[in-house]
N, C-alpha and C positions, 0 to 999 in steps of 0.2 A: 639489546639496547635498553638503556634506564628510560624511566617513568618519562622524563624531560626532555629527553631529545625522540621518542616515542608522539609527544603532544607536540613540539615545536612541527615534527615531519608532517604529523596530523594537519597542520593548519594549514603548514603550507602549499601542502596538495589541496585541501580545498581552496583555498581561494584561485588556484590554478584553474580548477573546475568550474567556479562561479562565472572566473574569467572565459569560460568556452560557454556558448551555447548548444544545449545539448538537450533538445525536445524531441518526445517519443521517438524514435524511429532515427535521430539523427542525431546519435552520440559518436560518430566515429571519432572526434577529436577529443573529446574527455575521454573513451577508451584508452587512444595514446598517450594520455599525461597516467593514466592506471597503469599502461604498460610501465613508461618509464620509471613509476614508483616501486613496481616490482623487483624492475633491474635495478635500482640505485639500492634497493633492500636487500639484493641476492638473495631474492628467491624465485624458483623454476617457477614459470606461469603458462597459463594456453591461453588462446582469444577464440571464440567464437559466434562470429558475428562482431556485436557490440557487446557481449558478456567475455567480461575478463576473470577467470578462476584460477584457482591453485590448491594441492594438499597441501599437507604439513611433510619434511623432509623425511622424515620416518615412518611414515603410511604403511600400515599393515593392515592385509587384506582380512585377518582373521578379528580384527577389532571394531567395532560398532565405530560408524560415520556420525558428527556433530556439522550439520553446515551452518555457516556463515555465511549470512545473503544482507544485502540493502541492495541498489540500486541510485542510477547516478543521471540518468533522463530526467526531465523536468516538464512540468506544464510551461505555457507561452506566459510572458508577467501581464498584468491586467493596465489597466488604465490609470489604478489610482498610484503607482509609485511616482516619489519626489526624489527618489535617489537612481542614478545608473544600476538597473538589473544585473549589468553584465559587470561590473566594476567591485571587487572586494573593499568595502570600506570598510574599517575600524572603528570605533568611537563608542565613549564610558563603556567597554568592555565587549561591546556586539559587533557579532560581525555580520554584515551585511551581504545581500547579494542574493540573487536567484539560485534555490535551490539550496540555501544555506542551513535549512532548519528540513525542511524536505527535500532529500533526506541524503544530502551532503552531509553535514556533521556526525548522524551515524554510520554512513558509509568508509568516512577518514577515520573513527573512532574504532568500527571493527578492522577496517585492515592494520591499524597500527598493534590491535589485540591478536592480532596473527604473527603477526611477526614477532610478537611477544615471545610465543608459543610455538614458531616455526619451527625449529631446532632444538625444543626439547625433546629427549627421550624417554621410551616409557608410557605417554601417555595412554587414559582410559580410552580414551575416545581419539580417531583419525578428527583431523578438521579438514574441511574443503571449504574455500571461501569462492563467493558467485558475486562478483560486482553485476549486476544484471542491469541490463536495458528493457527498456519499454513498459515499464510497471505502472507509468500513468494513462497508460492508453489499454494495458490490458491485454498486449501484441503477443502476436504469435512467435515473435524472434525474442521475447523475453527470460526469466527465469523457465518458466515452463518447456520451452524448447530445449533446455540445457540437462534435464533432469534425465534423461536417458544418455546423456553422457558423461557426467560427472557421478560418482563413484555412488550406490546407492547410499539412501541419508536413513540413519534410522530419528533421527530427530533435529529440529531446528532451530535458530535465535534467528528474527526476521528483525533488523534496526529499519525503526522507525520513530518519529518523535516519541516519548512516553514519559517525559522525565525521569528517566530513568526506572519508572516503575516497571509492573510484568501485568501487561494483557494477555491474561489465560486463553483469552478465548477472544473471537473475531465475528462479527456479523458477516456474513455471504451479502451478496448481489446478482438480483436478477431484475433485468430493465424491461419493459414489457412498451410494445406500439399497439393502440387500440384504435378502434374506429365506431363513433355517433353515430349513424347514418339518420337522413329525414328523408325529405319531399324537398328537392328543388323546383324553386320559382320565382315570378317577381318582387320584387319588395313591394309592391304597389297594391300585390291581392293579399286577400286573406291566405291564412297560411296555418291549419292547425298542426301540421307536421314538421316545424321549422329545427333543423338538426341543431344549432346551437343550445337553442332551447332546451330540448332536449337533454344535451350533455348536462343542463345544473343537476339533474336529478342524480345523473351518472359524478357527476363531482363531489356531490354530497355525501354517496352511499361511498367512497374512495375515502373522503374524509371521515368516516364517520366507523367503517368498518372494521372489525378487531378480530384477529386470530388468535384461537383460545389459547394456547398455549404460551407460555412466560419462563423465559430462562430466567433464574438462579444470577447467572453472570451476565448474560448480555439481554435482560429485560424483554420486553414485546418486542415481536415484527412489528416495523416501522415502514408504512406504504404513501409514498408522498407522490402527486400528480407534478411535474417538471414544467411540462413543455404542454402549449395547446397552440392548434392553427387552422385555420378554418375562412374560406371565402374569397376571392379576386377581385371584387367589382363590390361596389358599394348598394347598385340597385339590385342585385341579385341573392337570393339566399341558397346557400350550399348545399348539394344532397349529403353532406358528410363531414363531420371534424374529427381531426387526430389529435389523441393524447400520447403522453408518453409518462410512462410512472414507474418509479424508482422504487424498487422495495428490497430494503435492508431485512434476511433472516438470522435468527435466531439460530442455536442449535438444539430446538426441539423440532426443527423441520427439516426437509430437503430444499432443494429448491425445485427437484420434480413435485413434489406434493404442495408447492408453494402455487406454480401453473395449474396444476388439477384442479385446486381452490379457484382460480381468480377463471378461468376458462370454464367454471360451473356455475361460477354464483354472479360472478361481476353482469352490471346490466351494459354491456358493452355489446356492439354487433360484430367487434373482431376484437382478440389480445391475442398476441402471440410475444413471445418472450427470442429477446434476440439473443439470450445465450444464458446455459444453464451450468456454464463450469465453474462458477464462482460462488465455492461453497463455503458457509459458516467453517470457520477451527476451531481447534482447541489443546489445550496438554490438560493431562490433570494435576491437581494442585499437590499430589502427593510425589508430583518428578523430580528428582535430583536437582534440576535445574532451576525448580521453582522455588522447592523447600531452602537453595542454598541462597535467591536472592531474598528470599522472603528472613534468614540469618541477617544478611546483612541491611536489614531494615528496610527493603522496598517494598511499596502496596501490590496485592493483586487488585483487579478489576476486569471489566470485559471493554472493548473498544467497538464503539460503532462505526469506525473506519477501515474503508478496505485497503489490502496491502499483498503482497506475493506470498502471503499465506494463502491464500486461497487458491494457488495451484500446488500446493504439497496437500499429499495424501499420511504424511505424519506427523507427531505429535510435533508441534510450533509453538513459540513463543516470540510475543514480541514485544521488544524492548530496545529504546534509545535515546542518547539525549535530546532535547530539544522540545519543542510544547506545542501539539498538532494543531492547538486554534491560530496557530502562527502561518503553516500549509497552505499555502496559493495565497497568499495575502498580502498588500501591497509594502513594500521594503521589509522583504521578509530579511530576517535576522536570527541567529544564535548566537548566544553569552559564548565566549571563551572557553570561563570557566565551566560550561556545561560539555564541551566535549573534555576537558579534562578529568570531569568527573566522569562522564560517557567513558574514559579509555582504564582509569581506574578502578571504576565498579564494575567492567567487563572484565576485567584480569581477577579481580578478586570474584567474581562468580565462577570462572573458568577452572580458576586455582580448589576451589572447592570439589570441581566436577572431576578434573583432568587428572590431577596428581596424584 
């Protein structure tokens, strides 16, 4: 297919998509509108689960795997939209709609780059493409569940906003649930043990604390307190408040040696981390992949956002149209013209790699 009826098909499966609702865990009806885009493409495709994949027609087992992954789940829309979430509107060039810029646009941008490339022969590299579910939630039926059936990847392109540019490298995530403990009692007595209290000291040392080490690309671990809760009853004070604290890693750490830090030094009476699989990435800047968008004029950088990079164990890149301070925000929107750039800078990357 040409450039143009490649971008027209693009659109019009997203707004197909805007038009389904389709939050973590409950994409079966946007899966079917993937299905149907495969079969209206002819090309062979699997489902499993809510992840819809495909290779390329001429997969050869003896040739290094390139996957092609976004995802098609959405967060719920928030409070502040003035337009129908669920409704594709058009207007001065944006398109509208939940999930439009996160991360529909480069989801319709890489499948139209596959099809691109479906039926060529020769190429360097096999593509596998993984429409994946549950990437906002982080779910066990997501990308990650897929990776032991889809053909091993020796490297990856993960579409996510970037305008286009290449995030080298990814900050990890590890969430951690802590507990102040004090002396419950009335509000009436004296109290020098009171657990709220307490916690400024513990909020302080949260805000104030720095782990030495500093990426290059994705700068300091970043350790932010979320969530606090504490107390029932107005005349009573609490033996205990919970935090909850968000910390984005670097790739000078793990995120086991991320817990070893904060369960040694943090002045907390509990942290325990509710999950350590969500580890910093990376490619390095000297990959084919990089060196060819970095030819066609895009920046590197590192991203402090997480993405289904962080369940691949190989070198990943992430790049797509769209502009991530736009991501859960109320009438979120993508330019047009950005996935039309999205589907042409992906082919003239590819065309570098593949040929």
């Amino acid at each position: 297919m040409k450039s143009k009826e490649l971008t027209e098909n693009a659109i019009n499966l997203l707004k197909q998509l805007i038009e389904t609702p389709s939050f973590s865990s409950e994409e079966d009806d946007t899966a079917i509108h993937i299905e149907n885009w495969f079969t209206k493409n002819q090309i062979d495709y699997n489902r499993n689960k809510n992840n819809v994949w495909a290779t390329n027609a001429y997969f050869d087992q003896s040739k290094p795997t390139l996957l092609l992954n976004s995802h098609h789940d959405t967060v719920k829309p928030n409070k502040g939209y003035t337009k129908d979430p669920f409704k594709a509107i058009i207007e001065d060039g944006k398109l509208y709609g939940l999930g439009s810029n996160d991360a529909g646009g480069c989801l319709v941008s890489l499948l139209a780059t596959f099809a691109y490339f479906y039926s060529e022969k020769n190429l360097k590299y096999n593509l596998v493409i993984v429409a994946s579910a549950e990437e906002e939630s982080s779910g066990k039926n997501g990308l990650n569940s897929m990776l032991s059936i889809i053909p091993k990847i020796e490297v990856a392109i993960v579409g996510e906003p970037t305008q286009m540019h290449l995030a080298v490298a990814e900050k990890g995530l590890v969430v951690f649930d802590a507990t102040v403990k004090g002396t419950p009692g009335h509000a009436a007595h004296p109290n020098d043990d009171n657990a709220i209290y307490n916690t400024i000291k513990t909020l302080e040392w949260f805000k104030n604390y720095q782990f030495e080490n500093i990426s290059e690309t994705l700068g300091k671990v970043k350790m932010t307190v979320t969530q606090i809760n504490a107390g029932k009853q107005h005349n009573a004070v609490p033996a205990e408040v919970d935090l909850v604290i968000d910390v984005r890693v670097n790739d000078k750490y793990t995120n086991t040696e991320i817990v070893e830090v904060l369960q040694k030094e943090s002045p907390c009476d509990r942290i325990v981390p509710r999950s350590i699989k969500l580890n910093s990435s990376s490619i390095p800047v000297a990959h084919e992949l990089v060196q060819a968008g970095i030819q066609l004029g895009r920046e590197t950088y590192g991203s402090p956002t997480l993405s289904d990079q962080a369940v691949l164990s190989c070198p990943s890149l992430k790049m797509g149209p769209g502009n991530s301070t736009r991501s859960h925000s109320a009438d979120e929107f993508i330019y047009i013209n950005e996935i039309e750039e999205g589907i042409t800078t992906y082919i003239a990357l590819l065309n570098n790699v593949l040929m």
